[in-house]
Wavefront OBJ file of the C-alpha trace (Angstrom):
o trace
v 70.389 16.398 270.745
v 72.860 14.810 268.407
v 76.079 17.364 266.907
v 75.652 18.457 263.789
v 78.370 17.367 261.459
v 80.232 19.704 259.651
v 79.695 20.590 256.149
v 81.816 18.724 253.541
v 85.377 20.699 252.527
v 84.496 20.546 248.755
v 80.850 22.218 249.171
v 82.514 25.474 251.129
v 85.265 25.970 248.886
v 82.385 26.513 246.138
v 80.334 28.966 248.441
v 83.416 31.199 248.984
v 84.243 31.057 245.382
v 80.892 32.402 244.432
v 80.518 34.571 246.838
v 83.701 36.433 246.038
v 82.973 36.384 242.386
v 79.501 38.366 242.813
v 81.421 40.599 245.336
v 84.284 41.839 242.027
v 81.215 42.043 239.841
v 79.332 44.105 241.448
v 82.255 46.775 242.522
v 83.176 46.814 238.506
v 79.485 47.823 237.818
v 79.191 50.601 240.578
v 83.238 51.358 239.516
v 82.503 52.308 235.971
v 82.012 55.148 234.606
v 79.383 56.081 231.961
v 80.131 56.596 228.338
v 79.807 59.914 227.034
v 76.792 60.354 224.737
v 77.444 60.890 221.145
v 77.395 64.275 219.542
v 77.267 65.465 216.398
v 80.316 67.523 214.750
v 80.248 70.460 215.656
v 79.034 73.698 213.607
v 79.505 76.812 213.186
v 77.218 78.967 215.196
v 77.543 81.724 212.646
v 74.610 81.939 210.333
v 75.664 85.281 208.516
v 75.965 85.502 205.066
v 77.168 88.797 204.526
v 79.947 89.634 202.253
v 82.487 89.362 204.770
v 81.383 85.653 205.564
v 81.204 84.659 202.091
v 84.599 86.126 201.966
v 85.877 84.071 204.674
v 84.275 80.773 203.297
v 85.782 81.224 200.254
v 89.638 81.820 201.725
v 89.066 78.605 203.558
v 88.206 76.353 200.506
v 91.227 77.871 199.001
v 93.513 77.103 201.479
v 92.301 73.466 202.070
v 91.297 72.590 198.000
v 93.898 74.996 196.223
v 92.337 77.613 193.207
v 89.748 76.201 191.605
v 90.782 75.471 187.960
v 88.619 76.951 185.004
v 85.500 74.148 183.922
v 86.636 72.972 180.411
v 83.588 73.960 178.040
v 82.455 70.492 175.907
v 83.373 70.673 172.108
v 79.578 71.171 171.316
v 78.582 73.511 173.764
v 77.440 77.024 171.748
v 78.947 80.034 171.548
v 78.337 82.321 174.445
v 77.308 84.636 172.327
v 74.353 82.194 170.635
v 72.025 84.358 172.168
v 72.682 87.420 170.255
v 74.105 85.863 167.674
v 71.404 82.956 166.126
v 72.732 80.347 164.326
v 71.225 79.442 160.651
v 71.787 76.723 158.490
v 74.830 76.157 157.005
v 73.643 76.047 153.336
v 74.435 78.149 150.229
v 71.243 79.614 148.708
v 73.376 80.658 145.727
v 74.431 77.413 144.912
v 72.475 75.828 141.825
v 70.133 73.108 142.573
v 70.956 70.148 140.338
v 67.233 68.212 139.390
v 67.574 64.301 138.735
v 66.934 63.075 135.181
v 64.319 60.801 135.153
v 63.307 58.281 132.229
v 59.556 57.185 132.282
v 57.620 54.220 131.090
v 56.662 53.711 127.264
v 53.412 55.614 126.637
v 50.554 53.112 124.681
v 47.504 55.515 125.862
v 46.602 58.733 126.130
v 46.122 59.090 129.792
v 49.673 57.979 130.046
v 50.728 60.488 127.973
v 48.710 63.317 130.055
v 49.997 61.815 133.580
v 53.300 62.435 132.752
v 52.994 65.566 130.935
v 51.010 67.063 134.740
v 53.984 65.696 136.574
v 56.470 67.508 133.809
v 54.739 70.993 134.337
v 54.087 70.720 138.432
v 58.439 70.135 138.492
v 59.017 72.625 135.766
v 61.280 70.015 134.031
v 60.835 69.610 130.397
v 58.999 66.321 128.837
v 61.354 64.830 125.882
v 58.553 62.274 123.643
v 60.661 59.772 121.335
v 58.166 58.680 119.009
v 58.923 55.133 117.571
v 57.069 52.453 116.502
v 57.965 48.293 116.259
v 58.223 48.379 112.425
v 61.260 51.128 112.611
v 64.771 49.957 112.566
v 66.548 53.269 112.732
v 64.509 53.754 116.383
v 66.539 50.629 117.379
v 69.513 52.823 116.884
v 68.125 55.986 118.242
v 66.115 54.920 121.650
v 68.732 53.369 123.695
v 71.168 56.709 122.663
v 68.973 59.214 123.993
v 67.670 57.025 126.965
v 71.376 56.471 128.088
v 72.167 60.093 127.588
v 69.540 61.117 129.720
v 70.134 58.078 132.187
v 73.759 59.767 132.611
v 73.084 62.866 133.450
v 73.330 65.267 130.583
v 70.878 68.180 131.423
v 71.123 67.705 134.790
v 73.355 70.662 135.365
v 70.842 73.118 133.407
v 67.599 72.153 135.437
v 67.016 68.268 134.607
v 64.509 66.667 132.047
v 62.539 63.623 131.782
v 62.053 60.939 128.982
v 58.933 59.688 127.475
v 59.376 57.168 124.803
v 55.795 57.267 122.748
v 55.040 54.172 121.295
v 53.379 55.336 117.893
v 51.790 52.003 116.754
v 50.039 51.118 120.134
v 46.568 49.954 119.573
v 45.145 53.386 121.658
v 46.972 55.360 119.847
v 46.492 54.079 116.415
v 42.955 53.704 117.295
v 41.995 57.288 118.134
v 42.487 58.890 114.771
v 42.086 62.650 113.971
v 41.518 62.926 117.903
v 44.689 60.726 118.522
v 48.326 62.215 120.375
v 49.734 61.849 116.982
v 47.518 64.230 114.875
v 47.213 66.662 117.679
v 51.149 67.302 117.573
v 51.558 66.415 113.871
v 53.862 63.736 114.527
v 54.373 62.859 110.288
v 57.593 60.799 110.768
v 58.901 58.326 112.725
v 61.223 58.739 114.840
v 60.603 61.877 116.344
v 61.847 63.455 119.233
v 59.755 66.433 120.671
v 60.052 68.474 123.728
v 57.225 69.736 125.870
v 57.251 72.489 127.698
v 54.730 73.418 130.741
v 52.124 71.464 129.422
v 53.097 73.241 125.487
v 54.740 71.727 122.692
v 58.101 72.856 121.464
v 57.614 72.413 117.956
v 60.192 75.111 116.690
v 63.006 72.068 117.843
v 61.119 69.494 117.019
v 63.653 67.020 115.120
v 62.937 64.478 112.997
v 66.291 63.972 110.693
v 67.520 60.435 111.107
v 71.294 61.205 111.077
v 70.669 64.521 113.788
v 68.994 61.552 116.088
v 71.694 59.350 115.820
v 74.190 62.100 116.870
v 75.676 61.365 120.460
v 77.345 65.312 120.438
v 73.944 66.759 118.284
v 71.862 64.908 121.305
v 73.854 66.479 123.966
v 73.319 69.574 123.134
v 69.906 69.845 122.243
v 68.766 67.963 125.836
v 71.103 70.243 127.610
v 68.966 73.167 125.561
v 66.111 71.834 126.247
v 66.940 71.535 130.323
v 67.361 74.841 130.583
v 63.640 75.731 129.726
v 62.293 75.261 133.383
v 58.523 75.805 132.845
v 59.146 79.453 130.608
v 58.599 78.099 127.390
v 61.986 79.030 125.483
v 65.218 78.060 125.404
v 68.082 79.218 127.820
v 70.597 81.414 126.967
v 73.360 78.535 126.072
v 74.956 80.410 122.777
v 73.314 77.996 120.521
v 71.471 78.979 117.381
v 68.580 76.876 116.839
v 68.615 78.397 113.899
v 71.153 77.020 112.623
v 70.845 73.843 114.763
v 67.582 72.746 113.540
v 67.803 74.345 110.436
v 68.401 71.113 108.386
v 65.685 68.995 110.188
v 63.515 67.599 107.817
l 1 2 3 4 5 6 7 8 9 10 11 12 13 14 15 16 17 18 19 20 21 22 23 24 25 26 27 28 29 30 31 32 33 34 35 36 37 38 39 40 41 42 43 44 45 46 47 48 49 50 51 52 53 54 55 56 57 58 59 60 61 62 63 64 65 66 67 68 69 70 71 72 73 74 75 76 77 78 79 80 81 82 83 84 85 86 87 88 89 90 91 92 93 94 95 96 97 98 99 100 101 102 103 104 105 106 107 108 109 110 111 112 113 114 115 116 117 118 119 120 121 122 123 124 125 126 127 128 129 130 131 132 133 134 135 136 137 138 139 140 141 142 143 144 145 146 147 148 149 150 151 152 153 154 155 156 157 158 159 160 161 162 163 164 165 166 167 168 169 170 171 172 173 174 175 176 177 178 179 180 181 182 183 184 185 186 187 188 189 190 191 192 193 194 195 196 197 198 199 200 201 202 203 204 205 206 207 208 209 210 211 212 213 214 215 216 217 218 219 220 221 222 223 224 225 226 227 228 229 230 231 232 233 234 235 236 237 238 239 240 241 242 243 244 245 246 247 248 249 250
């Protein structure tokens, strides 16, 4: 039986070096302790919430957030009193309401004529007609003074009116005769200014005097007269004497 030879020096250095390396590893692992589980923080196992705990819970905020400062109340919060107290709109009902002027479309027909005189009565403002007609010079004159007037605002104040300029030498008007707008409100003379009055006409101010209708203060006054009417058939109680206003109308 031949000797065995020896193992080479290089391969049992390796075999001790593992061997003590599995050796450390395996005392570490027995060695080591376990970790502690995790816990949750801890709570408190008191569960009253009697006065006396509410009490308590309430000193401890204090001493770890300070007083609690007062909540600031938003600019548009309400009143705490809104409840009892409702609020209603902020409005005047004394304060006079102010109408709009308005200035309608020439009138050429009689259902014209009627439209605007059912609007005029439904809004209790009064209907000023200006009758005129293409042949008349002095309406030249007299039509764009009242219409700017009324276009300003004078009567406005006293309950508003409206303008109707009648054109007297439209083919339906001329055409209707004896049943015609112009014989039904004896319109003889042109121009003619004539207020109506919840559907009526005012024929006691009727004017028809040239010089009265070219009158910028005479004008004024009688729309401002007229305004004040509001669906009761009669003047308001401005001072004026129609009288002696209308007097000299001819």
């Amino acid at each position: 039986m031949l000797p065995t030879a020896a193992p080479a020096p290089r391969i049992l250095v390796a075999s001790l070096w593992r061997c003590a390396r599995i050796t450390r590893c395996h005392s570490m692992h027995t060695s080591a302790k376990p970790a502690a589980p995790l816990r949750p923080p801890s709570t408190s196992t008191s569960t009253s919430t009697g006065p006396a705990a509410l009490a308590a819970a309430a000193a401890r905020r204090r001493l770890t957030l300070g007083p609690a400062l007062p909540r600031p109340r938003p600019a548009w919060s309400p009143s705490p009193h809104a409840h009892r107290y409702p609020c209603h709109a902020a409005f005047s009902t004394s304060a006079s309401r102010r109408a709009k002027n308005q200035v309608f479309s020439p009138v050429r027909n009689n259902d014209t004529f009627q439209t605007y005189l059912a609007v005029s009565s439904s809004s209790r403002i009064p209907l000023l007609t200006l009758w005129t007609a293409s042949w008349c010079p002095t309406c030249r004159t007299v039509e764009p003074l009242i219409r700017s007037l009324v276009q300003s605002g004078v009567g406005e104040e006293q309950g508003g009116v409206a303008l109707a300029p009648i054109e007297f030498d439209s083919p339906d008007i001329m055409s209707a005769g004896a049943d015609g707008l112009a014989m039904t409100y004896m319109i003889t003379a042109i121009p003619t200014l004539l207020s109506f009055d919840a559907g009526e006409a005012q024929t006691t101010t009727k004017i028809t005097n040239g010089r009265q209708l070219a009158d910028r203060e005479f004008l004024t006054q009688w729309i401002q007269n007229e305004a004040r009417r509001h669906g009761g058939r009669g003047g308001g109680s401005s001072g004026l004497s129609f009288g002696g206003l209308f007097g000299h109308s001819k």
